[in-house]
C-alpha positions in Angstrom: -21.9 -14.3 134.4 -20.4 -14.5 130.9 -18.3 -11.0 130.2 -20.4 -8.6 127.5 -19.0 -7.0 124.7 -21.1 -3.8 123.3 -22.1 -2.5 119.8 -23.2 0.8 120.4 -26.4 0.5 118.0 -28.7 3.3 119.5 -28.8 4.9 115.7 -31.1 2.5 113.6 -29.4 3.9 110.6 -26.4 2.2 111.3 -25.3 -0.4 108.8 -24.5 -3.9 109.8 -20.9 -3.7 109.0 -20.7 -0.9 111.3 -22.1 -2.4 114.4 -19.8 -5.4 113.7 -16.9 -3.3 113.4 -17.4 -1.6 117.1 -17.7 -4.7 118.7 -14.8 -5.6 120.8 -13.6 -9.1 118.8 -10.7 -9.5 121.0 -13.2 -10.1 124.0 -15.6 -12.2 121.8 -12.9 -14.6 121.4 -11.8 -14.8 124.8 -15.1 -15.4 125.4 -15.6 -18.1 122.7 -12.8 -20.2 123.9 -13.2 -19.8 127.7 -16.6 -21.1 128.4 -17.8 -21.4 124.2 -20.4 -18.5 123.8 -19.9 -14.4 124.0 -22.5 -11.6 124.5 -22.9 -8.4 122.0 -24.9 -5.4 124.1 -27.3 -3.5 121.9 -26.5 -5.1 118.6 -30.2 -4.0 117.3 -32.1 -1.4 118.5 -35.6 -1.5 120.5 -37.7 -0.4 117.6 -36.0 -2.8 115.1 -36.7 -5.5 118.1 -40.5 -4.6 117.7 -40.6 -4.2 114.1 -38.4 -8.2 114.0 -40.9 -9.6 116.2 -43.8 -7.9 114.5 -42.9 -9.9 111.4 -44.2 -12.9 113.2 -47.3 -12.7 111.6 -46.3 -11.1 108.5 -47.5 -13.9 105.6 -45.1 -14.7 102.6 -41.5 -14.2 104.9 -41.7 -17.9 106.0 -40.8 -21.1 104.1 -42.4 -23.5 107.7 -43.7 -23.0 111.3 -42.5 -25.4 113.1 -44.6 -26.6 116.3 -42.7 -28.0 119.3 -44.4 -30.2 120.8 -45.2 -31.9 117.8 -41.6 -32.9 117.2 -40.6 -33.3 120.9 -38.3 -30.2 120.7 -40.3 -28.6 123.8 -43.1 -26.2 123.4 -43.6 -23.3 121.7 -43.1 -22.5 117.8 -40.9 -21.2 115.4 -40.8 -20.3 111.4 -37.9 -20.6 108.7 -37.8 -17.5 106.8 -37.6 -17.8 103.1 -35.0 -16.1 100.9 -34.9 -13.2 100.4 -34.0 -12.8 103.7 -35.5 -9.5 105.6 -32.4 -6.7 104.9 -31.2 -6.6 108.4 -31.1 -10.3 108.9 -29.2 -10.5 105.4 -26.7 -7.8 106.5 -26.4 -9.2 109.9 -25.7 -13.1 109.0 -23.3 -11.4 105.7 -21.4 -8.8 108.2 -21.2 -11.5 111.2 -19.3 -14.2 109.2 -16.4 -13.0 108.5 -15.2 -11.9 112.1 -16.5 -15.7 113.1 -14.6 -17.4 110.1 -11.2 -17.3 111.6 -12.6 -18.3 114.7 -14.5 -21.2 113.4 -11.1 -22.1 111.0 -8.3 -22.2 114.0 -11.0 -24.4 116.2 -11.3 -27.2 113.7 -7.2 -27.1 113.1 -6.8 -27.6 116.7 -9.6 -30.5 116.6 -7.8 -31.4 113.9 -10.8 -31.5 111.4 -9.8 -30.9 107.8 -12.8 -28.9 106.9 -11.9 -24.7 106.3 -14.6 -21.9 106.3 -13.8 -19.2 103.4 -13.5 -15.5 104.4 -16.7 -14.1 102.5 -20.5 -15.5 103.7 -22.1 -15.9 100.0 -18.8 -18.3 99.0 -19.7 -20.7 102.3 -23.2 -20.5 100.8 -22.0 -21.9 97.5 -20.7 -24.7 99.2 -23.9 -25.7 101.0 -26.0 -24.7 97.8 -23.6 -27.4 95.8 -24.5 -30.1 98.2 -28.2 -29.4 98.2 -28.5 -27.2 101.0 -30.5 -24.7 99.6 -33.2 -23.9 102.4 -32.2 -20.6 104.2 -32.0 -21.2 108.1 -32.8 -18.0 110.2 -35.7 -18.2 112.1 -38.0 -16.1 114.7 -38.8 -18.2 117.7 -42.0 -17.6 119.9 -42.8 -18.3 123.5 -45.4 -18.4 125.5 -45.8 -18.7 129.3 -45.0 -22.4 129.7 -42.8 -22.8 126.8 -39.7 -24.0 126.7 -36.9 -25.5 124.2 -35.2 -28.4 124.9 -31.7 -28.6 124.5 -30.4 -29.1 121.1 -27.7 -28.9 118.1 -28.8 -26.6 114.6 -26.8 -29.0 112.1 -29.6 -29.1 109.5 -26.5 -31.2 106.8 -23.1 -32.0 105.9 -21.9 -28.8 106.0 -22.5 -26.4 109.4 -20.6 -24.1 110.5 -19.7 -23.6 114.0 -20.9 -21.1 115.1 -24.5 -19.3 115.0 -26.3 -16.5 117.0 -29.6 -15.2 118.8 -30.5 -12.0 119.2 -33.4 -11.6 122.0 -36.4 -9.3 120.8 -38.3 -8.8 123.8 -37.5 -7.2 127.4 -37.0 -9.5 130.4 -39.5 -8.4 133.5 -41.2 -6.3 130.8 -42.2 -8.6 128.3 -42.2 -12.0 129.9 -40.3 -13.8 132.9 -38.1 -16.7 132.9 -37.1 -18.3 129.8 -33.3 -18.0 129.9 -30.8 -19.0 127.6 -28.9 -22.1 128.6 -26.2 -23.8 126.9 -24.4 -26.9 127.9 -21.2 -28.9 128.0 -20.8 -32.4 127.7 -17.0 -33.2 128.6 -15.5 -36.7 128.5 -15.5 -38.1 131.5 -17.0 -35.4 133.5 -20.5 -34.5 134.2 -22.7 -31.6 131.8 -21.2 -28.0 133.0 -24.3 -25.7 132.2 -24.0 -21.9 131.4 -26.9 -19.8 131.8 -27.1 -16.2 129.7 -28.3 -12.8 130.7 -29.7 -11.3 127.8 -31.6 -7.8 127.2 -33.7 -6.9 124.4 -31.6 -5.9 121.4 -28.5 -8.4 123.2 -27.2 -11.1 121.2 -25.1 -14.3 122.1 -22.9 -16.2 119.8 -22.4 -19.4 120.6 -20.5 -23.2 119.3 -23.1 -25.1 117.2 -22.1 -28.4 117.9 -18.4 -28.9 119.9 -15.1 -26.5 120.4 -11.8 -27.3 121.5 -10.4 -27.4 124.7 -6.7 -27.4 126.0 -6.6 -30.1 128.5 -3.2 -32.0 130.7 -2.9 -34.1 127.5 -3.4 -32.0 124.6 -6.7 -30.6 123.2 -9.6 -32.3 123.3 -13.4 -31.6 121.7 -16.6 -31.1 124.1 -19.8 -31.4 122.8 -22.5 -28.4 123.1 -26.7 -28.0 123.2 -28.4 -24.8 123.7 -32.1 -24.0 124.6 -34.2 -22.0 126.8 -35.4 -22.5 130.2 -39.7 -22.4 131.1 -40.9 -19.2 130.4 -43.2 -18.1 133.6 -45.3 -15.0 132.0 -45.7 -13.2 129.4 -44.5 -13.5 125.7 -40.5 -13.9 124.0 -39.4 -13.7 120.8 -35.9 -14.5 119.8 -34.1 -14.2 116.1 -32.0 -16.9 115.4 -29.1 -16.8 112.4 -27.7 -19.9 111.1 -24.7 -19.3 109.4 -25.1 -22.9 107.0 -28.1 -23.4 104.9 -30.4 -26.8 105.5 -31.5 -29.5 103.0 
């Protein structure tokens, strides 16, 4: 079971850079590098869960819906929100980079990858805005019993960064069954090493978009991730996704 970090976020009124600050950053790092995601308890309340999920099937707040099967990505749907972003998906995705940069900067010096993340969220947005990457990539994600999402990479251009997150909206056993959140490693030589997630409504896990670094007997070397979500049995999930890069 991965270790959990909490963010004490009963009071709604709480602004995003105060939830991020009482999250314990030490452990999320641990975290990060031992096994390449991290759990956040609590980082939204219930009743900003509902009122998330509720925007569903709010008209105007999307840029595409996305169907699944259509594309072979599994089953079940999604929607791109357009900017302006919803304010606590702004403040969120805004208060989350910076504690991630650093993270995101010493992985790609140990994989020795030239590419460097700057401190501040809107300047990393310049950079993918010069490039063309204009289209703003959080999402709300909805299953039905049945549905699943077959494991994947968010990369959307040339310039991603590392790391992204996914706060669940609904209640396991409450809201639906099943449909847990799996992520996979794909390490040379070796067979796929799969980690599966416990989440709760209002828990988020941050997690390596595409590879991190590993200290092996020769040096470091890069294993390659994909997340998704396991058949959902009953019921109904929804899940917010932030995406730290913008797509073409």
């Amino acid at each position: 079971m991965t270790p959990r970090s909490e963010a004490h976020t009963d009071d709604p009124g709480r602004s995003a850079l105060e939830r991020t600050s009482e999250i314990d950053w030490a452990r999320v790092t641990a975290d990060l590098d031992a096994r390449g995601c991290a759990t956040i308890e609590r980082l939204i309340t219930p009743a900003e869960c509902g009122a998330l999920s509720a925007l569903y099937e709010a008209e105007g707040l999307f840029r595409s819906r996305v169907v699944m099967a259509a594309h072979g990505f599994g089953r079940g749907e999604y929607k791109y929100f357009e900017y302006p972003l919803p304010a606590l998906i702004a403040d969120l995705r805004a208060a989350l980079y910076p504690r991630l940069a650093p993270i995101a900067n010493r992985w790609n010096a140990e994989m020795s990858l030239d590419v460097r993340y700057p401190d501040d969220h809107a300047a990393f947005l310049d950079r993918c805005h010069a490039a063309d990457q204009v289209r703003p990539t959080p999402l709300l994600l909805r299953y039905e019993a049945g549905d699943y999402n077959c494991l994947h990479q968010d990369l959307h251009g040339e310039h991603v960064f590392p790391l992204q997150v996914a706060i669940l909206l609904s209640e396991p056993e409450r809201d639906f069954t099943g449909g847990e959140f799996v992520l996979t490693e794909q390490r040379p030589r070796m067979q796929s090493r799969p980690e599966v997630v416990t989440l709760r409504q209002g828990d988020a896990v941050i997690f390596a978009v595409h590879h991190r670094p590993v200290q092996g007997t020769r040096g470091v070397y890069r294993v390659n991730l994909r997340h998704g979500v396991s058949r959902i049995r009953t019921g109904r999930r929804h899940t917010l996704g932030i995406i730290f890069h913008d797509a073409r």
